[in-house]
Backbone bond lengths (Angstrom), bond angles and torsions (degrees), N, CA, C in turn:
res aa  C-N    CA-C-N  psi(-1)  N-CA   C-N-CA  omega(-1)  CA-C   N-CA-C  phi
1 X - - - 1.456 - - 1.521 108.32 -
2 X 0.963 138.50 141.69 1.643 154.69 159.39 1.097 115.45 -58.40
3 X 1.250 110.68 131.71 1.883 112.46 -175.27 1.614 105.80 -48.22
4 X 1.026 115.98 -22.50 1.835 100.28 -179.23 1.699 108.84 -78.61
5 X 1.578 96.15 -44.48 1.684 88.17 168.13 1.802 128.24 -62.06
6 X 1.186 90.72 -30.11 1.444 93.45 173.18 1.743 118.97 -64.68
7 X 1.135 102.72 -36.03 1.550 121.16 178.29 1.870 102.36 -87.54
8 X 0.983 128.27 45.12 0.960 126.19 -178.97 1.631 109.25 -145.74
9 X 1.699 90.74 -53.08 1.446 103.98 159.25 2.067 139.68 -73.41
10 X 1.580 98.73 -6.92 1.395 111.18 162.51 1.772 107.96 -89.54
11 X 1.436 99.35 -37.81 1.995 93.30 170.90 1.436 118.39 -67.44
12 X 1.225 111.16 -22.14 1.640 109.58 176.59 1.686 122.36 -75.80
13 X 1.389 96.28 -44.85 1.600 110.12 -173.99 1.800 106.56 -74.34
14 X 1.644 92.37 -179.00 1.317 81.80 -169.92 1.496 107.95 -128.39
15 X 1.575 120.57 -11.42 1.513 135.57 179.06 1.635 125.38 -148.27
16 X 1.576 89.41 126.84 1.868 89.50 -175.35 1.736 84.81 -83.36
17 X 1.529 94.07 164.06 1.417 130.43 135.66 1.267 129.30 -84.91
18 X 1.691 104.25 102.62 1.592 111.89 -176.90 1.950 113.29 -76.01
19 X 0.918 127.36 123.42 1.267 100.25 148.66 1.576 121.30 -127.62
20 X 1.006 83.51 162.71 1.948 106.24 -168.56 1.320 124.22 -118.19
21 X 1.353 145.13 132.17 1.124 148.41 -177.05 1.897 114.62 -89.07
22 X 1.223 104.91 100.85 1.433 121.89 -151.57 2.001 102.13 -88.21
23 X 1.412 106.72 155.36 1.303 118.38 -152.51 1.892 94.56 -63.74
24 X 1.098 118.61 8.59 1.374 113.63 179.51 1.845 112.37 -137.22
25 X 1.347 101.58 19.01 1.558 109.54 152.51 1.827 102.85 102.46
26 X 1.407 101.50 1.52 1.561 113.45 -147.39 1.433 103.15 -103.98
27 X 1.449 136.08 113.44 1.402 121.68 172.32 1.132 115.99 -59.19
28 X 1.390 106.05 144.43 1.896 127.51 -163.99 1.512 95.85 -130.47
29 X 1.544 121.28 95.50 1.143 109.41 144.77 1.665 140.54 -134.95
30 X 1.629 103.90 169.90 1.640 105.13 -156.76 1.704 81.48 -119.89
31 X 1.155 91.77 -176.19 1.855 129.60 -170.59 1.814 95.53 -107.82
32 X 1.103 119.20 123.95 1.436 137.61 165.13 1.626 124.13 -113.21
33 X 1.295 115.40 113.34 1.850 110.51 149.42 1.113 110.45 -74.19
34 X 1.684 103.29 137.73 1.525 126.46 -179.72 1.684 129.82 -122.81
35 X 0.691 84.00 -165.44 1.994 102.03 -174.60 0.993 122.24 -157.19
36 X 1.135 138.37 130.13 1.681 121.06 -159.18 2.122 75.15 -132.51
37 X 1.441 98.13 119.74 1.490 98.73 -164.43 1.719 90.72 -114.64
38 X 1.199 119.36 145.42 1.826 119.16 176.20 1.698 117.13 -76.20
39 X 1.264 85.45 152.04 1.709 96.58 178.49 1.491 92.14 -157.81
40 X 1.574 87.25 165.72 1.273 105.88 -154.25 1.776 92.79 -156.07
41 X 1.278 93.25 128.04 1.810 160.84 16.97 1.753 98.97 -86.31
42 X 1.584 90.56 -179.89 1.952 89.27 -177.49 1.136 90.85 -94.47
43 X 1.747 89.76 151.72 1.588 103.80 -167.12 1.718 93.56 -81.89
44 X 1.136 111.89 161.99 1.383 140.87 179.30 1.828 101.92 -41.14
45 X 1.346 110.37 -46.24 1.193 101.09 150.12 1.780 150.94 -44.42
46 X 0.991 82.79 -9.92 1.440 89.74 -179.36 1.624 118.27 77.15
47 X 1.494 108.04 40.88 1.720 101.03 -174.69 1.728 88.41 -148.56
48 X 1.155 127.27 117.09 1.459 132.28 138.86 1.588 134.05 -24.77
49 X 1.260 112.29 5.73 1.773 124.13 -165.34 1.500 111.10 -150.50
50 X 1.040 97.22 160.19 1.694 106.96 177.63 1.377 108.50 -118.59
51 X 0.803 133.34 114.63 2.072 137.62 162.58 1.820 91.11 -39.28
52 X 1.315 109.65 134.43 1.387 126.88 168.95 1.433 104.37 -136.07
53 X 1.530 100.96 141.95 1.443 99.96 179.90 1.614 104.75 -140.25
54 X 1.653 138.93 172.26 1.563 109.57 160.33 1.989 74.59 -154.80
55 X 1.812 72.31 153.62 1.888 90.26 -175.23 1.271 97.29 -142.53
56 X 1.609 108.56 -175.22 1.654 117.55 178.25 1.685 102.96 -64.01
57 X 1.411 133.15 141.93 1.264 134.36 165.95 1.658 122.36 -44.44
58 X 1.615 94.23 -36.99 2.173 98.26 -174.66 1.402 79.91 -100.21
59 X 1.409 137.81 7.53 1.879 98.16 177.49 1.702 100.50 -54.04
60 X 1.251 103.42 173.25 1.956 124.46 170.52 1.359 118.39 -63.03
61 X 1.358 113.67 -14.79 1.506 124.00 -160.52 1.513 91.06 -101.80
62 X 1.028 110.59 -61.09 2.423 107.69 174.50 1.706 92.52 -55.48
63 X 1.293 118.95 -25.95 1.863 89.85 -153.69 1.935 86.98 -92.95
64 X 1.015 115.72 -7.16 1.902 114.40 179.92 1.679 77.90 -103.98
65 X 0.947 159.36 -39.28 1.559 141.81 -149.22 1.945 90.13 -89.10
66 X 1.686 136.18 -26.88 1.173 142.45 -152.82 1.358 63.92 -88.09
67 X 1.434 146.13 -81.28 1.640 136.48 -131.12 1.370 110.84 -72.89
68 X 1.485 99.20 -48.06 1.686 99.78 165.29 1.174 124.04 -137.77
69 X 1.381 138.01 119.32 1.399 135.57 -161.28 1.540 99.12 -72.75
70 X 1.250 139.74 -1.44 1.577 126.58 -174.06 1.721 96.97 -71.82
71 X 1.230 99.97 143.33 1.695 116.17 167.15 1.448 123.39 -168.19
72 X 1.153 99.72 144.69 1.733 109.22 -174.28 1.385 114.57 -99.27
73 X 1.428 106.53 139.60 1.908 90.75 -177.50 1.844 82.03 -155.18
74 X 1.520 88.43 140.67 1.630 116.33 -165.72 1.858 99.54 -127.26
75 X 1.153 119.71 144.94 1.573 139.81 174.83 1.425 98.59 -132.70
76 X 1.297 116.70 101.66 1.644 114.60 132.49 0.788 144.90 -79.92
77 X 1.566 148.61 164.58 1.249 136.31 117.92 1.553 104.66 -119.73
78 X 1.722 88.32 -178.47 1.532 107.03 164.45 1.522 107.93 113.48
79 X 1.712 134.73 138.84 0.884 124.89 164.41 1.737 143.09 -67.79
80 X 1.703 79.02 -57.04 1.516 113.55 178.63 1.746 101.45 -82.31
81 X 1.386 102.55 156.05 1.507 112.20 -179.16 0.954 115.79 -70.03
82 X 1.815 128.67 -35.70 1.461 107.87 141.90 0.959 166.33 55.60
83 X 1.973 85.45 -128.31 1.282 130.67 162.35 1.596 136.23 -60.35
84 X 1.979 105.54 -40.58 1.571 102.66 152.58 1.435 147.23 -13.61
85 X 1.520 102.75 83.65 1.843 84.94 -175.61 1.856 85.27 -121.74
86 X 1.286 119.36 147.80 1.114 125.51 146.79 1.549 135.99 -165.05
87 X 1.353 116.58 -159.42 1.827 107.41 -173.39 1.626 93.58 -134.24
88 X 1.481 108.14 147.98 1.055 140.17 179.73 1.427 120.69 -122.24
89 X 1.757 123.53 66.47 1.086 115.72 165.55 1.642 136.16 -46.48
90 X 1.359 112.95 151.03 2.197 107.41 165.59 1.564 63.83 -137.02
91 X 2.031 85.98 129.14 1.468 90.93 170.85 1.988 89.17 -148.65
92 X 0.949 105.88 166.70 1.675 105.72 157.27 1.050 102.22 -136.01
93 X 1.775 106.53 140.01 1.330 152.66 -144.61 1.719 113.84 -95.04
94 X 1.309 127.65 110.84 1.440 117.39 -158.48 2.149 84.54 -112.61
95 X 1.413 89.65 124.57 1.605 89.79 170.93 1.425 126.95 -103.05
96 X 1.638 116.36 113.26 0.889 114.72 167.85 1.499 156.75 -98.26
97 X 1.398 122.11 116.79 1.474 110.71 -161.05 1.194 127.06 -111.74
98 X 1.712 119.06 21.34 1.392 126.15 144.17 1.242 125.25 -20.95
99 X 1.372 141.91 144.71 1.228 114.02 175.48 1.758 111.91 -109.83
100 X 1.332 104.27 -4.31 1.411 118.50 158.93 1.546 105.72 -51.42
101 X 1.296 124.53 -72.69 1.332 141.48 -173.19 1.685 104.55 -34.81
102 X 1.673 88.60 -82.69 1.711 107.32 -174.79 1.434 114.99 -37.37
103 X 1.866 121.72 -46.46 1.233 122.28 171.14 1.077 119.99 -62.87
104 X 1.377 144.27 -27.22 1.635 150.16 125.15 1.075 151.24 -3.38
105 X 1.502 86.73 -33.64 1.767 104.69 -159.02 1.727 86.99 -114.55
106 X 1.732 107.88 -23.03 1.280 116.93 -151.37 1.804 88.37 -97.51
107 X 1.100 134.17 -21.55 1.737 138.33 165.97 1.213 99.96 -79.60
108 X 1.375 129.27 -53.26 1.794 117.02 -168.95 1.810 100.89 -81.47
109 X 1.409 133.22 -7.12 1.290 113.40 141.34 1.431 140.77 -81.57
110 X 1.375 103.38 -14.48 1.715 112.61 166.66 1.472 107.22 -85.37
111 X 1.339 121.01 -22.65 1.862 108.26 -174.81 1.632 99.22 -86.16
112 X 1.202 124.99 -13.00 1.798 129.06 -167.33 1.721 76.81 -92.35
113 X 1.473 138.31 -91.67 1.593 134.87 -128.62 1.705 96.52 -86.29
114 X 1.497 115.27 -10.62 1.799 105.57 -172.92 1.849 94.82 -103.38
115 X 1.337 95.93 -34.43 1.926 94.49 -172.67 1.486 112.55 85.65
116 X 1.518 109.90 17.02 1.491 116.08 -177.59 1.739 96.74 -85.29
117 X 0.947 112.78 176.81 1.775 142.38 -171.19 1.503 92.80 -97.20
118 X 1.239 134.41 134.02 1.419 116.44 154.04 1.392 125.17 -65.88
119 X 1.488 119.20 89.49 1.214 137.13 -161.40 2.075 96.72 -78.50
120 X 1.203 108.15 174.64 1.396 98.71 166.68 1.424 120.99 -94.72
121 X 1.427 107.57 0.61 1.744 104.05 178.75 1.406 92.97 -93.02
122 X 1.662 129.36 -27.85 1.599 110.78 170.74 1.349 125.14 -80.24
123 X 1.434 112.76 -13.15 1.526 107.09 153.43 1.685 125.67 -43.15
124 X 1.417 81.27 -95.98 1.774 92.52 157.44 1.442 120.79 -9.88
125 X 1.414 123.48 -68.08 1.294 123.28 -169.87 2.003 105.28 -71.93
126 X 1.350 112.49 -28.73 1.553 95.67 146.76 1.290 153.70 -85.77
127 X 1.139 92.35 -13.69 1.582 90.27 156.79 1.226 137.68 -86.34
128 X 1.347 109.87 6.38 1.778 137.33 -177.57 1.879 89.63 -107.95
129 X 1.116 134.10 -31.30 1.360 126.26 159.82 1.662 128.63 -74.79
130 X 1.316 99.06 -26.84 1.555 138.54 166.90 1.759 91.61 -37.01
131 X 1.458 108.07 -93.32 1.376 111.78 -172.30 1.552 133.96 -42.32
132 X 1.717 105.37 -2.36 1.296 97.56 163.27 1.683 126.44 -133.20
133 X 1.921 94.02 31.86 1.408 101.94 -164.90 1.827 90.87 -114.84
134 X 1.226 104.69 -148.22 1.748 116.20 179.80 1.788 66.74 -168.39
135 X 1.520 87.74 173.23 1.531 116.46 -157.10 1.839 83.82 -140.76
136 X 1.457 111.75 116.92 1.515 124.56 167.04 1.281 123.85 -98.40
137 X 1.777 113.89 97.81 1.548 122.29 172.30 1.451 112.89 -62.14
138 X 1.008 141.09 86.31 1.660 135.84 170.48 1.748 115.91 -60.22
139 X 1.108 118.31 88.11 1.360 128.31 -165.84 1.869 110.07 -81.82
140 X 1.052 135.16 95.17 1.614 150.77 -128.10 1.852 79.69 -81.46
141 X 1.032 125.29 126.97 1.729 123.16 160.78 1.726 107.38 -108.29
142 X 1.895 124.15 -27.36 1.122 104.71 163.55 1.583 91.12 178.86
143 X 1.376 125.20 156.71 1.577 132.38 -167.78 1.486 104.00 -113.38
144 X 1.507 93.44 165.50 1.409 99.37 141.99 1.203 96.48 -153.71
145 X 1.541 109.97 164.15 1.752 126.75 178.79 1.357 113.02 -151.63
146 X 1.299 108.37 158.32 1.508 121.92 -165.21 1.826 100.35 -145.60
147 X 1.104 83.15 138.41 1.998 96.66 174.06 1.663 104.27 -124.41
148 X 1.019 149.99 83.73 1.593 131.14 156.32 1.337 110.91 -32.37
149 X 0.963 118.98 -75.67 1.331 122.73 -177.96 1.841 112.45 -5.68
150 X 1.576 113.62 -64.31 1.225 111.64 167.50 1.680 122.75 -57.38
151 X 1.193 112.57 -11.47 1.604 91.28 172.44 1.348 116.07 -78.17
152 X 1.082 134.20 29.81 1.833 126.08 -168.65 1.162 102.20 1.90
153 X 1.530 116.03 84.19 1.477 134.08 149.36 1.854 120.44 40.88
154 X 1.176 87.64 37.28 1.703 104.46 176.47 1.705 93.82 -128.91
155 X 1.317 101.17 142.52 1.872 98.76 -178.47 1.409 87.20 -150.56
């Protein structure tokens, strides 16, 4: 897929698959809401954005992301085989615990999955969630992606 399709298909969906390399060698992974926030220049990857994510600080996923920042995070969709198109980041994970940041990351994920305005009572109420999360930069090192759809039903 082409960085625009790819960026088309992280604005549509609604949850990566994190995975994490867990204190006993074992991939550990959870379900994340995101934000795909811009930066500038495009990374070497070929995408204009960074995957942002923010969770509880002691979840399992910060305390394997503190030992090793490597992590994998995958978006599907589609029912039929098909239909399968998705992206397969290797990125390492920069944690942030500003609380400027985290409350940030923690309003532009409630105004994307609720569809609220950043009002000032949903500020507030993130940055009071703020103080017990970290804020996850997913820093892209290289993809892969797949569309079925383009094979016209020859595999």
């Amino acid at each position: 897929m082409s960085a625009t399709e790819v960026a088309a298909l992280l604005d549509e969906s609604r949850t990566v698959t994190c995975a994490t390399v867990g204190r006993d060698g074992w991939p550990h992974l959870m379900p994340l809401w995101y934000v795909v926030r811009s930066t500038q220049p495009t990374s070497s990857a070929g995408t204009s954005g960074t995957l942002w994510a923010w969770t509880y600080a002691k979840s399992q996923k910060v305390r394997n992301l503190e030992r090793d920042p490597r992590c994998t995070l995958q978006v599907e969709v589609g029912h039929e085989y098909v239909e399968l198109r998705g992206v397969m980041l290797a990125c390492e994970a920069v944690i942030h615990r500003d609380l400027d940041t985290v409350a940030a990351v923690g309003a532009e994920i409630a105004a994307r999955y609720g569809g609220d305005d950043l009002t000032p009572e949903l500020a507030a109420a993130m940055r009071a969630q703020a103080a017990k999360r970290v804020g996850l930069q997913f820093v892209e090192r290289r993809r892969a992606s797949w569309d079925h759809r383009k094979l016209g039903g020859t595999y």
